[in-house]
N, C-alpha and C positions, 0 to 999 in steps of 0.2 A: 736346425732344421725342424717343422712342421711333422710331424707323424700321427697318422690318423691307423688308428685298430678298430675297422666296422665291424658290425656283430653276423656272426657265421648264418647264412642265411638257405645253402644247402640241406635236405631231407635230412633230420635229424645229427646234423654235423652240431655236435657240442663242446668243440675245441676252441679256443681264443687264441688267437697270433702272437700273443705278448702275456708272460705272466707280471704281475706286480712288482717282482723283484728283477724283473727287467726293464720296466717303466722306470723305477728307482734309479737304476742302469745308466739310463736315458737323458733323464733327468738332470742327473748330478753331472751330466756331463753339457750340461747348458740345452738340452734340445726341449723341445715342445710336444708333448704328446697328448692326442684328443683322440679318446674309447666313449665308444656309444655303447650308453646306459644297457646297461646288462648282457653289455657281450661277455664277459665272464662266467655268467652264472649256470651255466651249462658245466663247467670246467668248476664250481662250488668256489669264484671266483667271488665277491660283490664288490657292488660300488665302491662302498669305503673303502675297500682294500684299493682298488686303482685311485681313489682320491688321498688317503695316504700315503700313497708311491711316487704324488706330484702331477697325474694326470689329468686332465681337464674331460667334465662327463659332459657328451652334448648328448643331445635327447633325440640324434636321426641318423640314418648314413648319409643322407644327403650334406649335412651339415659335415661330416668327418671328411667325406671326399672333398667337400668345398675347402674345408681349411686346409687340407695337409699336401706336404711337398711329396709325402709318400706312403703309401699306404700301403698296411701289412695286414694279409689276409691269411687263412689255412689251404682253403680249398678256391680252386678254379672261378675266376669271378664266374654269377650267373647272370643271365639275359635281361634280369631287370634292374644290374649293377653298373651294363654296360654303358647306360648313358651319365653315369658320376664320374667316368674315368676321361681326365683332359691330355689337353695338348703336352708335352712335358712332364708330366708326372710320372712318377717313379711308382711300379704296380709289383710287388716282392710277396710270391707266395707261389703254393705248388700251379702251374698252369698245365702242363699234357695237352699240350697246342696238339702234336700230330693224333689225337683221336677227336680234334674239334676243330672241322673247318668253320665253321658257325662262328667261334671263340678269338680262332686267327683273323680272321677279317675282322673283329670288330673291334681288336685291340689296335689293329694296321690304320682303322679308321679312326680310332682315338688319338693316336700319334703319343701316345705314351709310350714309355720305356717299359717294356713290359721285362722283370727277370727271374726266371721261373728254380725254384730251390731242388727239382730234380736233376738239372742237369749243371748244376755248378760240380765241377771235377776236380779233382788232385789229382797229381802228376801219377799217383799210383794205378790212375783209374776209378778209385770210390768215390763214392757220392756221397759225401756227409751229412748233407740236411736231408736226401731220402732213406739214409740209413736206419735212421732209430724208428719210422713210421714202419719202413719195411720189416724189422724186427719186429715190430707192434702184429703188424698184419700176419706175420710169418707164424708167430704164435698162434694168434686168434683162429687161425683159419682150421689150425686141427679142433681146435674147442667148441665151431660153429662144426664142420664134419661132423666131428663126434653126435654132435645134438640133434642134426637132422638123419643119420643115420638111426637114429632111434624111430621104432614102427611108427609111434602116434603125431611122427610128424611129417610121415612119408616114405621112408624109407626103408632098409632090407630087414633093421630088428637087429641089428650088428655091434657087438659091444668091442670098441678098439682091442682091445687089452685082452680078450675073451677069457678063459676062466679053465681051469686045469681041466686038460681031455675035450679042450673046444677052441677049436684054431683061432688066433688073433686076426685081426682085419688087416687086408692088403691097404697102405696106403703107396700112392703114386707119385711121386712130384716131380714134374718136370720142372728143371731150372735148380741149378746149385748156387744160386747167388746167398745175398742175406736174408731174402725171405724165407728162400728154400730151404735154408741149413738152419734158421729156427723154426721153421714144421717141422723139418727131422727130427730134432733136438724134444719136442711137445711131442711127437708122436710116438718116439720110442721110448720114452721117459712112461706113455701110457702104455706098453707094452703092443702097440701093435707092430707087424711087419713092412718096413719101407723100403721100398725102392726108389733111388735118385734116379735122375736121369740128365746129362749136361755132356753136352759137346768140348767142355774144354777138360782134359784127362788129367790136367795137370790138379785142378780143382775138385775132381774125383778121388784122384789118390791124398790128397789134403786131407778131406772128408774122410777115408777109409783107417787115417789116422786118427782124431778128432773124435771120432762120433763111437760112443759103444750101444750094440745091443745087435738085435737082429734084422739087418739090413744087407742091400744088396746096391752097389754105384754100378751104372750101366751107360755105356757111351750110347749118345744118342743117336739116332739115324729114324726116318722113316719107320723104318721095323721093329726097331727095339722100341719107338712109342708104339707103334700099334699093339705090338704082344703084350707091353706091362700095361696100357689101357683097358686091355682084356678082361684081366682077372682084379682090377682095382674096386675097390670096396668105399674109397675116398681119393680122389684123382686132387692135387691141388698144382695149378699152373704157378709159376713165379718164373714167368721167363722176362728179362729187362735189355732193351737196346737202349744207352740216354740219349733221351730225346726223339725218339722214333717211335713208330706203331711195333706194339708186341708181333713177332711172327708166330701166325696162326700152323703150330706143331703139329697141333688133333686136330684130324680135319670131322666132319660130321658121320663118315664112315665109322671111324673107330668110335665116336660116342652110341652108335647104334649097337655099337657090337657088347657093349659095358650090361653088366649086370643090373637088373629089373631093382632099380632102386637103393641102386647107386649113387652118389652123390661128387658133385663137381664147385670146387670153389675157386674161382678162378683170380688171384691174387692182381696181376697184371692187366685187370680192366682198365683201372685208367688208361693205360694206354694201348685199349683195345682191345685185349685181351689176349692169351694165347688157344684156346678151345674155338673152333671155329663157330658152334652151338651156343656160345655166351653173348650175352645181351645186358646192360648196365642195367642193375636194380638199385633200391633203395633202403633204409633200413626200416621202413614201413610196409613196404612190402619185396623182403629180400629176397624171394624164391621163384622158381618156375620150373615147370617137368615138360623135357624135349625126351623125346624116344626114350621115356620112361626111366630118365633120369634126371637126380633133379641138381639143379644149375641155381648156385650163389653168385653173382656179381655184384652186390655192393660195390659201388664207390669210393666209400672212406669208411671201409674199415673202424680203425683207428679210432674215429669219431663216436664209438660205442663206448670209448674208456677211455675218457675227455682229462680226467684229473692226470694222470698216466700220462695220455699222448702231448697235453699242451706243454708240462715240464718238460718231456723229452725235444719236443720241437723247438721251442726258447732258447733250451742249452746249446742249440747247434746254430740257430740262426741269429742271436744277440751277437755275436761279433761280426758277421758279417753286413747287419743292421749299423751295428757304431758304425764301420768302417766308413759306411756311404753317408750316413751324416755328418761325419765327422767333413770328409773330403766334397763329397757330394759327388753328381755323375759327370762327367766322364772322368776326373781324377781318381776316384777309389777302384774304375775297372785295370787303371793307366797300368800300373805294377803287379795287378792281382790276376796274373792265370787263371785260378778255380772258379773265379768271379765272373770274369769277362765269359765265360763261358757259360755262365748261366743266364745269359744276356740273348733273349729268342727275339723279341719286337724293339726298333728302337726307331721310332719318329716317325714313321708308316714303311717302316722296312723292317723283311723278315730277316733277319740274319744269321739261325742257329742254323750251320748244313743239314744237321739232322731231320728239322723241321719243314725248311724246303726243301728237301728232295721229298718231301710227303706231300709239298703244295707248290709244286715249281710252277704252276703260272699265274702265285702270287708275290715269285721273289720279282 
């Protein structure tokens, strides 16, 4: 098979789809791969390393999209990728179709297979190719908190961890998933006070085993977000439906009520976020202040700590890349559960339920 890796073209997304020793991968197993010149280098990737690996460099995306049977991206194609994407081809990267009707229809109109890495499942229920980003993100999010919580960058003057005879910062997180339980894990490790918050009890009492320091697991409801929004010092959402738009937990009410410089990072923007106040920013300009708090949506994360994220993403998505080269589509979904699952647009039909019922009068 043909496989093309264009170069990440998203607000500072400096991750690549394929590391070297996955091209290698690829390779040795008879397929054809074509990386546009310096889509590594963001990731401290270069060219030689991908022409060493057996890769062919063409010098445009237009050129990768024309060659390749499938194209492997990180992030969400965008608006000026959508006209490289054809009839049949196979489009294998993160997508979060239900926060992009824009996105959905333009994949419908390309009639490509479109298969998106967050929502491919095991029977357990996890998601393994958004696991280790979520991890990524789950960290990162107390270490941007932490940073904007400091005065000179807006906010209350609050040191996590605070300092003997000076109380530690409230963090808040709603959502006990894998993002959630690595904020925990970074934010009690910095000595501040967490509170979870997650409706499944079963996952609370996991956590209250797991985790030590000074924390509190709180079943969710209406009320129990709005009282621990209250007194939050750093609020961070990680709430995940696969496949679906985040439900909006905090509604605008309770961000009014938060403290004068407070801060909100809200993990679950791609897929819309859970804070009803959050709006998708960039890592050019990451920030903005609604009722006197200030709101992180970045998009990709992740994409801050390129060398990091790209090995992580690789390891998880190189075999499910062989598989579909190896077989091609529809054979490799044929026997594959977790796969066919990840399978949202397929020839101008939307087919993930998750995704129509966000756009039912595009199914």
């Amino acid at each position: 098979m043909k496989i093309g890796v264009p170069k990440e073209i998203k607000d500072n997304e400096n991750r690549v789809a394929m590391t070297p020793t996955g091209v290698t991968a690829l390779v040795g197993q008879g397929h054809q791969v074509f990386v546009q010149k310096d889509a590594g280098l963001g990731s401290s990737f270069t060219n030689e390393d991908y022409q060493a690996a057996g890769a062919h460099l063409l010098a445009t995306a237009d050129e990768v999209f024309g060659e390749a049977d499938m194209i492997l991206k990180v992030k969400d194609p965008m608006p000026e990728e959508f006209g490289r994407i054809r009839e049949g081809q196979l489009v294998f990267t993160y997508l979060h179709l239900a926060a992009s009707r824009e996105l959905t229809e333009a994949l419908l109109k390309s009639g490509c297979i479109g298969i998106a890495y967050e929502t491919i499942q095991m029977p357990n229920r996890s998601l393994p190719l958004l696991t280790p980003m979520s991890e990524i993100a789950g960290r990162m999010s107390v270490q941007i908190g932490a940073q904007y919580l400091e005065k000179r960058n807006g906010g209350r003057g609050v040191l996590l961890g605070g300092v003997s005879g000076v109380p530690s910062a409230n963090v808040v997180i709603v959502g006990a998933g894998v993002s959630g339980t690595q904020a925990a894990k970074v934010a009690l490790g910095m000595g501040a006070f967490v509170t979870i918050l997650d409706k499944n009890i079963d996952r609370l009492r996991y956590l209250d085993d797991i985790l030590e320091g000074r924390f509190e697991t709180v079943a969710s409801d209406p009320v129990s977000v709005a009282r621990s929004v209250s007194f939050a010092d750093l609020l961070i959402g990680a709430v995940l439906v696969p496949g679906a738009k985040a439900p909006r937990l905090v509604t605008e009410e309770m961000v009014k009520n938060m403290k004068e410089g407070s801060v909100i990072v809200d993990i679950s923007i791609d897929q819309g976020g859970c804070v009803e106040t959050i709006a998708p920013t960039s890592h050019s300009n990451p920030t903005y202040v609604k009722h006197g708090v200030i709101h992180y949506g970045v998009t990709n994360m992740p994409g801050a700590v390129p060398r990091t994220s790209t090995y992580a993403l690789t390891n998880v998505t190189l075999p499910y890349v062989m598989e579909l080269a190896a077989k091609g589509y529809p054979q490799a979904i044929e026997n594959n559960e977790p796969l066919r699952l990840g399978v949202n647009v397929e020839r101008g039909k939307l087919v993930h339920p998750e995704v129509a019922a966000v756009f039912p009068d595009l199914v």
